[in-house]
C-alpha positions as CSV (number, residue, x, y, z in Angstrom):
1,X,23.0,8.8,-11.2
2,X,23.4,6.2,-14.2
3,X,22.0,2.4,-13.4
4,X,23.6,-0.8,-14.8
5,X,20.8,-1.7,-17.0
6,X,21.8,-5.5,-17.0
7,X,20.6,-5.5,-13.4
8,X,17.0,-5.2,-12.2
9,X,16.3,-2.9,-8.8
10,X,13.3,-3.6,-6.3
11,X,10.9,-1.1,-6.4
12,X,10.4,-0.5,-2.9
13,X,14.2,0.2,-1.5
14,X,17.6,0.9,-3.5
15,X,18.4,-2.8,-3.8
16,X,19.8,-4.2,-7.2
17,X,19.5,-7.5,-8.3
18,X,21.1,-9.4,-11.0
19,X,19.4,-12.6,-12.1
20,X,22.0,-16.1,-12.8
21,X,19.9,-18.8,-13.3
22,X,17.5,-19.9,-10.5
23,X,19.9,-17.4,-8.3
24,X,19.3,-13.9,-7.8
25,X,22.9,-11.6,-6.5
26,X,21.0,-8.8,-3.9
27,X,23.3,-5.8,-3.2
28,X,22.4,-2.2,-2.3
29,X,22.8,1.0,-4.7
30,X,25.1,3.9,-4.8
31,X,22.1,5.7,-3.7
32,X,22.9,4.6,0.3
33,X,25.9,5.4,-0.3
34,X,26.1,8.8,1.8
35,X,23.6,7.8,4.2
36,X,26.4,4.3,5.1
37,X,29.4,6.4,5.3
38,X,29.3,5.6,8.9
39,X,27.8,2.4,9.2
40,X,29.5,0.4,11.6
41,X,28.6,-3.4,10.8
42,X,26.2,-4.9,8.6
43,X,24.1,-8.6,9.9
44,X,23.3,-10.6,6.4
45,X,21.4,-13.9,6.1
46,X,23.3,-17.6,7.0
47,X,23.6,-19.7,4.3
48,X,20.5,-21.6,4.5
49,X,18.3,-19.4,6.2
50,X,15.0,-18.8,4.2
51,X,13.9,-14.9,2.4
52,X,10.2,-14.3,2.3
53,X,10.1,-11.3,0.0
54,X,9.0,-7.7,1.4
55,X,10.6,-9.1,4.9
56,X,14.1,-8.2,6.7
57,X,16.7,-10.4,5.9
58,X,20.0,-8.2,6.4
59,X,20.6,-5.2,8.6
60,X,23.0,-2.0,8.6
61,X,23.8,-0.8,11.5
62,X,24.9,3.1,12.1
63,X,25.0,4.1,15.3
64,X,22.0,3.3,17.3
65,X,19.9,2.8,14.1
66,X,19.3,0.4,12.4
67,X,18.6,-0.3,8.5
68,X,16.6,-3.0,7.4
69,X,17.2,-4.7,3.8
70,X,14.3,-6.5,2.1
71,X,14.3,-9.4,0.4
72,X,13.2,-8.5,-3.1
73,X,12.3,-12.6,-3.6
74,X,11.7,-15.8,-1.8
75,X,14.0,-18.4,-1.6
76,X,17.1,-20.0,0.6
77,X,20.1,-17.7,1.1
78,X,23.1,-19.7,-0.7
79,X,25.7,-17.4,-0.5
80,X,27.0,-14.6,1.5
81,X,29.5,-12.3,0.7
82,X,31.7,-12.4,3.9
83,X,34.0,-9.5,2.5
84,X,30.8,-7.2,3.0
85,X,30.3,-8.6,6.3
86,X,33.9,-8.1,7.6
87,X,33.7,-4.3,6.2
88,X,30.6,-3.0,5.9
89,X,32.1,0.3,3.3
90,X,33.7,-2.6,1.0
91,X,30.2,-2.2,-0.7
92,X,30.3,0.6,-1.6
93,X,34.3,1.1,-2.8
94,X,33.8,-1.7,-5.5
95,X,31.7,-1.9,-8.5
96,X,28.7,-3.5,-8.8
97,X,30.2,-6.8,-9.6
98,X,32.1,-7.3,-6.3
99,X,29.5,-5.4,-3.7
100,X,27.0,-7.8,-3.4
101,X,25.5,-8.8,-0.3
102,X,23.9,-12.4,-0.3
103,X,22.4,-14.9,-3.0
104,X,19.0,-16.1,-2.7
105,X,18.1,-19.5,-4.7
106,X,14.5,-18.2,-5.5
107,X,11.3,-21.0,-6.4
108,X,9.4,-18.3,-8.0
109,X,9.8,-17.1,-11.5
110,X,6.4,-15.1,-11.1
111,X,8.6,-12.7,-7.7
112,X,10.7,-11.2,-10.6
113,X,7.9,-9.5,-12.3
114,X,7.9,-7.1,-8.9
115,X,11.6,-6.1,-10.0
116,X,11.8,-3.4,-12.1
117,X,14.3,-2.2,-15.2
118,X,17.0,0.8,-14.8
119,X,15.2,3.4,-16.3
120,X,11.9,3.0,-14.2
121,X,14.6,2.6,-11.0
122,X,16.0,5.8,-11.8
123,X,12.5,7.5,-12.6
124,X,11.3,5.9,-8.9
125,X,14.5,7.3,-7.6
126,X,14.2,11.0,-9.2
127,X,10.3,10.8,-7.9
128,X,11.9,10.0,-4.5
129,X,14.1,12.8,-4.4
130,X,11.6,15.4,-5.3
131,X,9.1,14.3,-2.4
132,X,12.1,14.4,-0.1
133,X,12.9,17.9,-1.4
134,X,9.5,18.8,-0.9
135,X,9.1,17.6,2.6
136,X,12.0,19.5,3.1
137,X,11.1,22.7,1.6
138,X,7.1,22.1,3.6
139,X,9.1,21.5,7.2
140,X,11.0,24.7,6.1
141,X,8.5,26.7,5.5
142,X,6.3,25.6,8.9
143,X,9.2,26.2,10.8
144,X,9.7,29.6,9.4
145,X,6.2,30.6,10.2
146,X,6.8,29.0,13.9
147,X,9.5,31.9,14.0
148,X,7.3,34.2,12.6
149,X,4.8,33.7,15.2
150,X,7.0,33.7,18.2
């Protein structure tokens, strides 16, 4: 999967960010993509409300989970994107551009140093995938030898 490279990604969850100013645009990759088909509404921030980053700040709900979004920076929430909030899959049939979620007015310069660059999103991502796969393969495997057992 190809990254905009004039937007910067958290490290921690597939969250983009592009930078305007003092304001940073937060919206979720492609990468959720599958995983949201059937989310059924999605909570963000009120305008005003404060974003500690590393903490819950918008939800996705699908079915009886629930998926937390992290702030990637602090700051005061001064926008919401009420399209998203109205229609959750709106996200994810735009482009980048249009499928943000909030804007956080950040105090911080020194926060944006935890983003990181396309490339190393995409590298994170591919590592990601790999330990999934093998998890996947490992509970495989175990439960293979639980039949061979029986």
């Amino acid at each position: 999967m190809l990254y905009p490279e004039d937007l910067s990604y958290s490290a921690d969850q597939p969250v983009w960010v592009r930078i305007e100013g003092d304001v940073t645009v937060i919206g979720i990759t492609d990468d959720l993509e599958e995983e949201f088909q059937d989310a059924d509404s999605i909570e963000l921030p009120e305008i005003g409300d404060v974003a500690e980053i590393g903490r819950a700040c918008a939800t996705v709900h699908i079915g009886v989970e629930v998926y937390e979004i992290l702030a990637p920076v602090s700051g005061h929430i001064v926008q919401r994107n009420e399209s998203a909030a109205n229609d959750v899959q709106s996200i994810f049939s735009s482009s980048y551009e249009d499928s943000w979620l909030f804007k956080i007015e950040f105090d911080d310069h020194d926060e944006l140093e935890t983003l990181v660059n396309a490339d190393e999103y995409a590298s994170t991502q591919r590592q990601r995938d790999l330990d999934e796969l093998h998890l996947q393969n490992t509970e495989a495997r175990n439960d293979d030898e639980l039949d061979d057992d029986a």
